[in-house]
Steps between C-alpha positions, in 0.01 A plus 500: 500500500197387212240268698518157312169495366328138450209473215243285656384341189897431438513306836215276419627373227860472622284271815345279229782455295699381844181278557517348150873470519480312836209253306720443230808419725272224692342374209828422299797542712678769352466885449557674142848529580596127495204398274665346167311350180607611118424882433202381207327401837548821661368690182229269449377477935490927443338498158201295658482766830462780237246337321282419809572873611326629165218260534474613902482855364247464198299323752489829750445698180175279439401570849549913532352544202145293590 
């Protein structure tokens, strides 16, 4: 039988996504699953993530190539 293999890199994440998960449960009560405001929310809440993502990333570009 194939020896699960576990991608280190993969677990970390997994372990901070748990971590945030557990933050956001405290913080407002509820996990994803239960969470409920109009979908326009939804959109807008993971249009705003993207856009800080870009900015997060143009920033590391401005810093590799100093």
């Amino acid at each position: 039988m194939n020896e699960i293999k576990i991608d280190p890199l993969v677990e970390k994440i997994a372990k901070r996504m748990l971590a945030r998960s557990n933050a956001g449960v405290i913080k407002y009560g509820n996990t994803m699953r239960t969470a409920e405001k109009p979908l326009v929310e939804w959109i807008n809440d993971t249009q705003e993530e993207l856009i800080d993502a870009v900015v997060y990333l143009e920033k590391v570009k401005e810093k590799i190539s100093q």
